[in-house]
N, CA, C and O atoms as a MOPAC input file, in Angstrom:
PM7 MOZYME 1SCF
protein

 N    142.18400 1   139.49600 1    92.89200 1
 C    142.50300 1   138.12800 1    92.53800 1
 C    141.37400 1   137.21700 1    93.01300 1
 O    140.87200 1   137.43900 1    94.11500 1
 N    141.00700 1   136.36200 1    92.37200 1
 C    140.02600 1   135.26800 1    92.65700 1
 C    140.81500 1   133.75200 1    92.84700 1
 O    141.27400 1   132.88500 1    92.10300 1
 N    140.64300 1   134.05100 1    94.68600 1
 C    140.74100 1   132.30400 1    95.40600 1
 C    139.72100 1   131.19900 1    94.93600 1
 O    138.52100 1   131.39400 1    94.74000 1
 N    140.46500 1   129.87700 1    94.77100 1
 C    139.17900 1   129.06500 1    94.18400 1
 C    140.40800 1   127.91100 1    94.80200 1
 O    141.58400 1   127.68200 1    94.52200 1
 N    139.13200 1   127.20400 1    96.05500 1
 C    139.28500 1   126.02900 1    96.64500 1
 C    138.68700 1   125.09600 1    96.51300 1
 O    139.03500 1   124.04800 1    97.05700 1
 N    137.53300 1   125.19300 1    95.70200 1
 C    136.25100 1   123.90300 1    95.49700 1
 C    136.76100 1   123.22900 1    94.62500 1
 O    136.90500 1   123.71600 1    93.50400 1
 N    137.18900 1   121.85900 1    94.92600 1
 C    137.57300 1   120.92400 1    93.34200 1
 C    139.25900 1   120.97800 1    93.24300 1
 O    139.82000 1   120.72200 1    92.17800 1
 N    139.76400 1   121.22000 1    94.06800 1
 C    141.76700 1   121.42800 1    93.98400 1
 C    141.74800 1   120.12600 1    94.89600 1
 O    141.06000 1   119.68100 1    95.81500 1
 N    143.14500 1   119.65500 1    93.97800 1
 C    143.58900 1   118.74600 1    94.30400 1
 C    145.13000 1   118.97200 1    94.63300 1
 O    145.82600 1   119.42100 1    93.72300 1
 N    145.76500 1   118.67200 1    95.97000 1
 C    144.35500 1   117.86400 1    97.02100 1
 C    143.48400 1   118.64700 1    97.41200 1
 O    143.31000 1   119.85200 1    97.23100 1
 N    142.50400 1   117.26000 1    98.41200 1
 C    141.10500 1   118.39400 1    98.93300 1
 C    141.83200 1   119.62000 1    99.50900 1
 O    143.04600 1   119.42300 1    99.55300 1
 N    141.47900 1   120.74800 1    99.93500 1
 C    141.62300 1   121.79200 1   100.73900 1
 C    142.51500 1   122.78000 1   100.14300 1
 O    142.53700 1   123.91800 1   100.61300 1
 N    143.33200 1   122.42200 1    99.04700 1
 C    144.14000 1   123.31900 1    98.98700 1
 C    143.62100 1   124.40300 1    98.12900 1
 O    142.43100 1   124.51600 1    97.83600 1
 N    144.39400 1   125.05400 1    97.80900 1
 C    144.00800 1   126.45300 1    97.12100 1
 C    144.84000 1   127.39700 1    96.12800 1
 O    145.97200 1   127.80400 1    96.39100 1
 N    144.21000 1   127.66100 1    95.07600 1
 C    144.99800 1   128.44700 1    94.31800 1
 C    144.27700 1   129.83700 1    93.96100 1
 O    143.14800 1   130.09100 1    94.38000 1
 N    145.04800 1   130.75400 1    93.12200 1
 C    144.81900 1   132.25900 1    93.27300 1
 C    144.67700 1   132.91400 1    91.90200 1
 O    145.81000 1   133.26600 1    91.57500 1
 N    143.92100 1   133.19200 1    91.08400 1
 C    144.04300 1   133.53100 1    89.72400 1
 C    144.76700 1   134.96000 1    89.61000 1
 O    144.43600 1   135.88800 1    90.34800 1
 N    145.72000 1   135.07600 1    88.69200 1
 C    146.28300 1   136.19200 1    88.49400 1
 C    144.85300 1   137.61800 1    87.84800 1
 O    143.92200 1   137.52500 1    87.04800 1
 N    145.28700 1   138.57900 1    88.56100 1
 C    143.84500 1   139.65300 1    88.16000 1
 C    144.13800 1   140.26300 1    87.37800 1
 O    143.74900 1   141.43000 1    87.32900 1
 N    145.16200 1   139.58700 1    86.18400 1
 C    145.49000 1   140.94700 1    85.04500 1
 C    145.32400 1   139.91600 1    83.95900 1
 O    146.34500 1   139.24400 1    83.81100 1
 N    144.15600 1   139.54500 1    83.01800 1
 C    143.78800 1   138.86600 1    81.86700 1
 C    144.36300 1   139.06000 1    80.79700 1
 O    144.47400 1   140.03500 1    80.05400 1
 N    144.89400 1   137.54100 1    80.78000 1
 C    145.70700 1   137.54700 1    79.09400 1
 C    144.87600 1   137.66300 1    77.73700 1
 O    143.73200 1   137.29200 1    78.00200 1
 N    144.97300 1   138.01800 1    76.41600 1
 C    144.30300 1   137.88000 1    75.55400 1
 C    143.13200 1   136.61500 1    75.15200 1
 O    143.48200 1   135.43600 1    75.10700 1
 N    142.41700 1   136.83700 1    75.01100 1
 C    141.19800 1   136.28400 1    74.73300 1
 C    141.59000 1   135.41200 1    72.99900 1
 O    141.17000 1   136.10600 1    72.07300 1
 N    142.00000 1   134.63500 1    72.72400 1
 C    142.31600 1   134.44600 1    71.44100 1
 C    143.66800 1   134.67000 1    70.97400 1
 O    144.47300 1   135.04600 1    71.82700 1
 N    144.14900 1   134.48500 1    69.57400 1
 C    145.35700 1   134.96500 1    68.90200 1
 C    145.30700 1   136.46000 1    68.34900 1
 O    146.23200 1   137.12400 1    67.88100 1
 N    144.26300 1   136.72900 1    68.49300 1
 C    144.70000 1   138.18400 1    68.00500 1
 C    144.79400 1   139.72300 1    69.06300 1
 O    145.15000 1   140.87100 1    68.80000 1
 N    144.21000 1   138.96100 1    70.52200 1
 C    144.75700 1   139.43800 1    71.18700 1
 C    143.58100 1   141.17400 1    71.04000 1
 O    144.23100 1   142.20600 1    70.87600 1
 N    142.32900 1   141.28900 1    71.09700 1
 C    141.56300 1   142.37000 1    70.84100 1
 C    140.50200 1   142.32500 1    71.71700 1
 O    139.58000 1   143.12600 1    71.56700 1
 N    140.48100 1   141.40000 1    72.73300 1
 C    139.75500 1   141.42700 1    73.73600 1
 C    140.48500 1   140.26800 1    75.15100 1
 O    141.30900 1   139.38800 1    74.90500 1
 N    140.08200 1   140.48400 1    76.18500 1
 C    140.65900 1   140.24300 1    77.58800 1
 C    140.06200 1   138.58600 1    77.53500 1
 O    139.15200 1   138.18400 1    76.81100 1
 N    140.74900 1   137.89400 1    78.38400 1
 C    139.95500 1   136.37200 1    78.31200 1
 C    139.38900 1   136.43100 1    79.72500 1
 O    139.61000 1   135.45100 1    80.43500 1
 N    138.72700 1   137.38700 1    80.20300 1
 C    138.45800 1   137.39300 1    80.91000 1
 C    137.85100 1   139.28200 1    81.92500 1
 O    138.51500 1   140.29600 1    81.71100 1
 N    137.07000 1   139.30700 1    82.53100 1
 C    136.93600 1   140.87300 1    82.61600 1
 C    138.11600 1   141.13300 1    83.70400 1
 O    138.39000 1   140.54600 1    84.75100 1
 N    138.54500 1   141.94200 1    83.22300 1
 C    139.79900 1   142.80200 1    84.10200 1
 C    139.15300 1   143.54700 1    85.31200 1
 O    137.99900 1   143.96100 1    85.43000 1
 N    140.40900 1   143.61900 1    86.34800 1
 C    139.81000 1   144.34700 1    87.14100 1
 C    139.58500 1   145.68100 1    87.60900 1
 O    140.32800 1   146.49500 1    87.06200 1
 N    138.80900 1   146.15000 1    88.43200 1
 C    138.24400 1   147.61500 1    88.31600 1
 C    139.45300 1   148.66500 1    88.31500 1
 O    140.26800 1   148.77200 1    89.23200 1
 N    139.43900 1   149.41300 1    87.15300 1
 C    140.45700 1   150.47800 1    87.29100 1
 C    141.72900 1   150.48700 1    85.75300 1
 O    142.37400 1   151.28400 1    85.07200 1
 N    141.44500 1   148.89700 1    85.90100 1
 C    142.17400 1   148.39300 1    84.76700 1
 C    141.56500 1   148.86700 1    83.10000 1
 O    140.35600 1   148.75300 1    82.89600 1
 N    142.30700 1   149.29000 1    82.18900 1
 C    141.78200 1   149.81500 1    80.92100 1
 C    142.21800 1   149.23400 1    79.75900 1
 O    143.02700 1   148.30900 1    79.67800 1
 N    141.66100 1   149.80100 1    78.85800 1
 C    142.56500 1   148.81200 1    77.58300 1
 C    143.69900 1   148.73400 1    77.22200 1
 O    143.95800 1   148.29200 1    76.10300 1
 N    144.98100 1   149.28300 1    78.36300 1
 C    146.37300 1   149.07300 1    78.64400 1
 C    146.83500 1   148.18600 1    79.33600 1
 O    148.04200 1   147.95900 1    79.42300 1
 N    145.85900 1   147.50000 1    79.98200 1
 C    146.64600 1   146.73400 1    81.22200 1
 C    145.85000 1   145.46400 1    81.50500 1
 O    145.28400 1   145.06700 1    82.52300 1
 N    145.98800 1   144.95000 1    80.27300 1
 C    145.64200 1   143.05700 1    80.08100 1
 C    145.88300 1   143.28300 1    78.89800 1
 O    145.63100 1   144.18300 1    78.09600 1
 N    146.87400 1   141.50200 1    78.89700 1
 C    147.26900 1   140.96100 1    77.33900 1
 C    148.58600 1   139.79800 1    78.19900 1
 O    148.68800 1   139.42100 1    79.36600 1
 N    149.39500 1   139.53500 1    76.99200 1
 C    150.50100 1   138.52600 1    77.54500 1
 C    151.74500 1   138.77800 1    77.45900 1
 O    152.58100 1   137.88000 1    77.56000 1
 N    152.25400 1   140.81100 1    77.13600 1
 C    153.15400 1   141.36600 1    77.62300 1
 C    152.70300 1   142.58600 1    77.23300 1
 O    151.69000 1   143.04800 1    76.70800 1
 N    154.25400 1   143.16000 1    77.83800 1
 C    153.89700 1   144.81200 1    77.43300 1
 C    153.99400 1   145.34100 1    76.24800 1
 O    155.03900 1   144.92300 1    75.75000 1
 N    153.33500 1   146.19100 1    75.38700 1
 C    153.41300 1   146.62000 1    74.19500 1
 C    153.92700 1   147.87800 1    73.90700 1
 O    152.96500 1   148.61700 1    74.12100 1
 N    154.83000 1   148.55100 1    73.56200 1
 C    154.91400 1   150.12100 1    74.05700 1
 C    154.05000 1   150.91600 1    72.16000 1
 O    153.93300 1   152.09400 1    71.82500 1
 N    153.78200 1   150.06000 1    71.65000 1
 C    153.49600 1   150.75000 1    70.28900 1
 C    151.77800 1   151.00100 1    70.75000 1
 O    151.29400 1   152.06600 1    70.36700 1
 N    151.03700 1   150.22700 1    71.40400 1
 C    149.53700 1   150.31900 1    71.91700 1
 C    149.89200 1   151.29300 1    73.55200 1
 O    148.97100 1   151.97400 1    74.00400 1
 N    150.81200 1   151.26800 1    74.05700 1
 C    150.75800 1   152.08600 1    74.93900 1
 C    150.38400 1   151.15200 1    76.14800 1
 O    150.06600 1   151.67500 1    77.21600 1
 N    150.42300 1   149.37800 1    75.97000 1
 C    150.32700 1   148.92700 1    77.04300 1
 C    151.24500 1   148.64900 1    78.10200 1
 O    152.38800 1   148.69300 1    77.64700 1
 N    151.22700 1   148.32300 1    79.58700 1
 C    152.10800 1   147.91300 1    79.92700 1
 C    151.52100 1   147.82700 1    81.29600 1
 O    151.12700 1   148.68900 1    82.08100 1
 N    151.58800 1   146.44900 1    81.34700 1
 C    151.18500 1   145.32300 1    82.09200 1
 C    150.89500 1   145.88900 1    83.73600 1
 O    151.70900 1   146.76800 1    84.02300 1
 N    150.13800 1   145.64700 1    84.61100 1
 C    150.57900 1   146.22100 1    85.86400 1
 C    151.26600 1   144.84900 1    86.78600 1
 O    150.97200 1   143.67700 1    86.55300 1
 N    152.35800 1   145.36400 1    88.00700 1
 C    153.28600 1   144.40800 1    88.66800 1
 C    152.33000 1   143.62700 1    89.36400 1
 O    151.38100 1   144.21600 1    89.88000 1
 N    152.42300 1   142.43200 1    89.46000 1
 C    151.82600 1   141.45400 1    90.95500 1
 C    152.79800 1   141.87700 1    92.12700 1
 O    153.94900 1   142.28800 1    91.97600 1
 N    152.06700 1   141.68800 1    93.42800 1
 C    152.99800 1   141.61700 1    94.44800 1
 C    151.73100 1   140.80500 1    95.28900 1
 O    150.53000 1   141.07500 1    95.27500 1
 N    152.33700 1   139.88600 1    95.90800 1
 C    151.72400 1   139.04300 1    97.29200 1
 C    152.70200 1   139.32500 1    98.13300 1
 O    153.91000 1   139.46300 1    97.94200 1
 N    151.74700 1   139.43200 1    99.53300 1
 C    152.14600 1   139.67100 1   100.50700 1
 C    151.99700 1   138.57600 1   101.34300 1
 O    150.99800 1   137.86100 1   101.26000 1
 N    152.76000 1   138.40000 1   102.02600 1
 C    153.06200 1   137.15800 1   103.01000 1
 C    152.69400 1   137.66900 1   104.68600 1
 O    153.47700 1   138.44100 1   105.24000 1
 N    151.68400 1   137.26200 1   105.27700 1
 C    151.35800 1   137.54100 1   106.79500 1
 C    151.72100 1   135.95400 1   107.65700 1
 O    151.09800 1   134.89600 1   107.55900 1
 N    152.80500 1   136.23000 1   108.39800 1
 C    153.22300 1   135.45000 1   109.13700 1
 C    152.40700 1   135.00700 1   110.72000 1
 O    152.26600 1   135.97300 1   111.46900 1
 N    151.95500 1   133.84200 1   111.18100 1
 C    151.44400 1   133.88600 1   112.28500 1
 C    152.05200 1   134.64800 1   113.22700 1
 O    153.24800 1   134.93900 1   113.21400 1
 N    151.20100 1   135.00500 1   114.10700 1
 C    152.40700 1   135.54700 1   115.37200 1
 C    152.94300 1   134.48900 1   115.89800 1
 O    153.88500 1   134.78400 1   116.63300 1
 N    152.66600 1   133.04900 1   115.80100 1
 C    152.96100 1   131.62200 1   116.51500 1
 C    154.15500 1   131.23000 1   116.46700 1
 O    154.81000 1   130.44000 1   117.14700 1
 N    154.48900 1   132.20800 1   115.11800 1
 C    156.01000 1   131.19300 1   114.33100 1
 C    157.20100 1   131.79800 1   115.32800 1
 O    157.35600 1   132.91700 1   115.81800 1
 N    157.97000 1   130.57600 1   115.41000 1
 C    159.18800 1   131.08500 1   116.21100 1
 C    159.96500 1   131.15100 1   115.38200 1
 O    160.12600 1   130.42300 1   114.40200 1
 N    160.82800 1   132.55700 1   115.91300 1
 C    162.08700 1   132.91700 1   115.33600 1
 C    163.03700 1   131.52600 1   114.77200 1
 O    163.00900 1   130.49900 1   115.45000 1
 N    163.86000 1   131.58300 1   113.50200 1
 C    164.61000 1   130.73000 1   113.00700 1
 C    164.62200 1   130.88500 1   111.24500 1
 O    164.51300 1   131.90300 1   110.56100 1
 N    164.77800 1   129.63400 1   110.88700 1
 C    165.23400 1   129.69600 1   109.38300 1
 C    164.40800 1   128.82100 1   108.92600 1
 O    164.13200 1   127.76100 1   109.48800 1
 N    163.82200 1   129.33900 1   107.54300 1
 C    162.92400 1   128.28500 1   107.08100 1
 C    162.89700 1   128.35400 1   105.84900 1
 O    163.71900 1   129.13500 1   105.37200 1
 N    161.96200 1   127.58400 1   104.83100 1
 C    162.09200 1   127.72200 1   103.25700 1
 C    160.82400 1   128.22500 1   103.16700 1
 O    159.87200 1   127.97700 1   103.90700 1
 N    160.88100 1   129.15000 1   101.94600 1
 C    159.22300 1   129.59400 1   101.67100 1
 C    159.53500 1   128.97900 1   100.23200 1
 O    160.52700 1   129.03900 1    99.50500 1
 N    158.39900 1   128.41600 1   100.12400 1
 C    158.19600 1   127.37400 1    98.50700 1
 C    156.89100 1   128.80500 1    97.56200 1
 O    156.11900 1   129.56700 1    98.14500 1
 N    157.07600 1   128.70300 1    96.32100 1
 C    156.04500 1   129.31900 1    95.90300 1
 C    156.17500 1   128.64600 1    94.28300 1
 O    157.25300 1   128.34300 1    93.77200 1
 N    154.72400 1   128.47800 1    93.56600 1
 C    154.88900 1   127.93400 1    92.63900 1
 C    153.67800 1   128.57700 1    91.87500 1
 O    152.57500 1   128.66400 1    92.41500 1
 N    153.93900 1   129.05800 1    90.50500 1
 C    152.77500 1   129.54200 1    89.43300 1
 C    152.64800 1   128.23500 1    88.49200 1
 O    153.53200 1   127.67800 1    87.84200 1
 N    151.32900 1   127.92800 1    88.61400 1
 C    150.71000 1   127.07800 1    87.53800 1
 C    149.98300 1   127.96100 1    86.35800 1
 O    149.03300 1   128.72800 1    86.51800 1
 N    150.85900 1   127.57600 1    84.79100 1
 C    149.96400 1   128.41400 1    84.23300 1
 C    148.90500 1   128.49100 1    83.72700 1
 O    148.43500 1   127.37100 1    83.52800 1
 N    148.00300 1   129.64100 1    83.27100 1
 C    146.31100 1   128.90800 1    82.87600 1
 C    145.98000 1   129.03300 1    81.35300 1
 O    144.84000 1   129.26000 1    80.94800 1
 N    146.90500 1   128.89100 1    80.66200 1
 C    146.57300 1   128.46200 1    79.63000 1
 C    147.69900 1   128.21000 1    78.76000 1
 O    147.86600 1   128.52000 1    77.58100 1
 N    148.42900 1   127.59400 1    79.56200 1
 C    149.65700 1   126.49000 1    78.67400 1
 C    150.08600 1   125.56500 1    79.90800 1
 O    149.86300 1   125.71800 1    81.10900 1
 N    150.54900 1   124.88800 1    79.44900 1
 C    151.23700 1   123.55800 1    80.61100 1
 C    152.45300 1   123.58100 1    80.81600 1
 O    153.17200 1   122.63900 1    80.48300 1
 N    153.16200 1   125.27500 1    81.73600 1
 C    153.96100 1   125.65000 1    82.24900 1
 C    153.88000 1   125.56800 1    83.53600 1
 O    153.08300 1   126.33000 1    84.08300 1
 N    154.50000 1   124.83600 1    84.18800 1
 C    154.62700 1   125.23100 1    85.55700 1
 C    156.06900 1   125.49900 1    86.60600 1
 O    156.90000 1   124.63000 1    86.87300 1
 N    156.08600 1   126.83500 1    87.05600 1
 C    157.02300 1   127.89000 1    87.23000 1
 C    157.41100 1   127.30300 1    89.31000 1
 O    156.44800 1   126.97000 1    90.00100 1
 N    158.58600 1   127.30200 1    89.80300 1
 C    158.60000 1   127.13200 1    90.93100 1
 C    159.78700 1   127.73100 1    91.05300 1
 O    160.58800 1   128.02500 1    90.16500 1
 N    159.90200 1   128.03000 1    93.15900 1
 C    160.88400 1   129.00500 1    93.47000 1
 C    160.79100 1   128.47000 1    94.52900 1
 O    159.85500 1   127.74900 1    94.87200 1
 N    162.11500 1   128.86300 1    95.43100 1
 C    162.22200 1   129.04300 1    96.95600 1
 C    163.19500 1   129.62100 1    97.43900 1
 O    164.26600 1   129.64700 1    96.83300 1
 N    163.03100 1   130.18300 1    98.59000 1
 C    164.21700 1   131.29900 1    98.93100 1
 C    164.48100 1   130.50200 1   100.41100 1
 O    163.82200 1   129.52900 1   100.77900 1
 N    165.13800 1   130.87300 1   100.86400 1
 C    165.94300 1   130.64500 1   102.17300 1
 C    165.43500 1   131.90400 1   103.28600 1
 O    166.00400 1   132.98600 1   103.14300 1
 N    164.40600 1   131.79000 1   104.36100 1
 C    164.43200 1   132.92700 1   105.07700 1
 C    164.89200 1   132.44100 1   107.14100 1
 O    164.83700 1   131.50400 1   107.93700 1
 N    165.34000 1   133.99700 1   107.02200 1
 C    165.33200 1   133.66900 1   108.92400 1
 C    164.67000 1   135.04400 1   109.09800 1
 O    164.61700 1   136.10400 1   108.47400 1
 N    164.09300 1   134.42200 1   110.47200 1
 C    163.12600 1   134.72400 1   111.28900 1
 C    163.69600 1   135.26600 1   112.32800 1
 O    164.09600 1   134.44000 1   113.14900 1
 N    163.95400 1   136.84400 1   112.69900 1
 C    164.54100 1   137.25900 1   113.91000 1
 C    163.89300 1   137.49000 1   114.82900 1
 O    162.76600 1   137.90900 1   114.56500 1
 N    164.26100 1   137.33900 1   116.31700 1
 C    163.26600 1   137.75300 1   117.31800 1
 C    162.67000 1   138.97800 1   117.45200 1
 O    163.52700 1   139.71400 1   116.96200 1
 N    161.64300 1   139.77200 1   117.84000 1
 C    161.61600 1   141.30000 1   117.69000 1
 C    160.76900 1   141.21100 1   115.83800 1
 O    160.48200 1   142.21600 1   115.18800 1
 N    160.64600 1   140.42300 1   115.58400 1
 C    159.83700 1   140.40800 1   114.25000 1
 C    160.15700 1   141.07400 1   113.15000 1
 O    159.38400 1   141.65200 1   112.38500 1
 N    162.12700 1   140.91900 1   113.03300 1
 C    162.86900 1   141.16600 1   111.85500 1
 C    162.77200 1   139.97900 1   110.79400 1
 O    162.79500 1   138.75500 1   110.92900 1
 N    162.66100 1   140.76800 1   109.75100 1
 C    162.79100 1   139.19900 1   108.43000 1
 C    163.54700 1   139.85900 1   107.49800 1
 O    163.39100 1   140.96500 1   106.98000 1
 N    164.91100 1   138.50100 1   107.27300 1
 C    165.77100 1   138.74900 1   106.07700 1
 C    166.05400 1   137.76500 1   105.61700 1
 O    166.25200 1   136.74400 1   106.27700 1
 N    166.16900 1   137.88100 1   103.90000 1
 C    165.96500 1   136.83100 1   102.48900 1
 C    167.59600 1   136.73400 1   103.11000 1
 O    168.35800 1   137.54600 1   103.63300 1
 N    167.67700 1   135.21100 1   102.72800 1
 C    168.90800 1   135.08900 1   102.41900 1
 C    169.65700 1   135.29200 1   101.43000 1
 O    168.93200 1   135.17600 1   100.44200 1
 N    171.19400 1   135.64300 1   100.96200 1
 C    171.15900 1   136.24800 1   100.24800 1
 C    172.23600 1   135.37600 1    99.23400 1
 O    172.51600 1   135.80800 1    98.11600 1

C-alpha cells in the first residue's frame, strides 16, 4: 500500500492507497495503476469475475496499539475515501481494552 502525507488536508494527516488496482477505463483490460508484486491478471479490477477466473485478493489492516494506552473502552473510527467516485464509506466499533493486553469488539 502507498502512504501519501504531502498535500492532505489537514496538514499532517494521512491516507493509504488500496494495493489492488481497479480497471484502467470502461472496458476494464488493463490495471489503473501497476499492481503489486505477485499480483497477476486475476487480481485487479472492481470485482470478482469467476468467468475470467478473477477474484479479488482480501485487505486486512492491522491495528498496533501503543503500549501507553490504558486499559478501558474506546471508539476506533475508520473511514474509506473512494478514488475514483465521490463515495465516502465510514465505520466504528466499540472496543475495551483489558489489562494483561486482552482486546474485545464489542458485540
Amino acid at each position: 500500500a502507498a502512504d501519501v502525507s504531502k498535500g492532505t488536508v489537514p496538514a499532517g494527516g494521512a491516507w493509504r492507497r488500496n494495493p489492488v488496482p481497479a480497471c484502467r477505463g470502461g472496458s476494464c483490460d488493463a490495471p489503473q495503476f501497476p499492481p503489486p508484486a505477485g499480483c497477476d491478471a486475476t487480481c485487479w479490477g472492481t470485482s470478482d469475475n469467476a468467468s475470467i477466473g478473477r477474484v479479488l485478493p482480501v485487505i486486512v489492516d492491522r491495528l498496533k496499539l501503543p503500549v501507553s494506552l490504558r486499559p478501558g473502552r474506546y471508539v476506533l473510527g475508520f473511514r474509506w475515501d473512494c478514488e475514483a467516485t465521490s463515495q465516502v464509506w465510514a465505520s466504528c466499533s466499540d472496543v475495551t481494552i483489558l489489562s494483561g493486553g486482552g482486546v474485545s469488539a464489542a458485540q
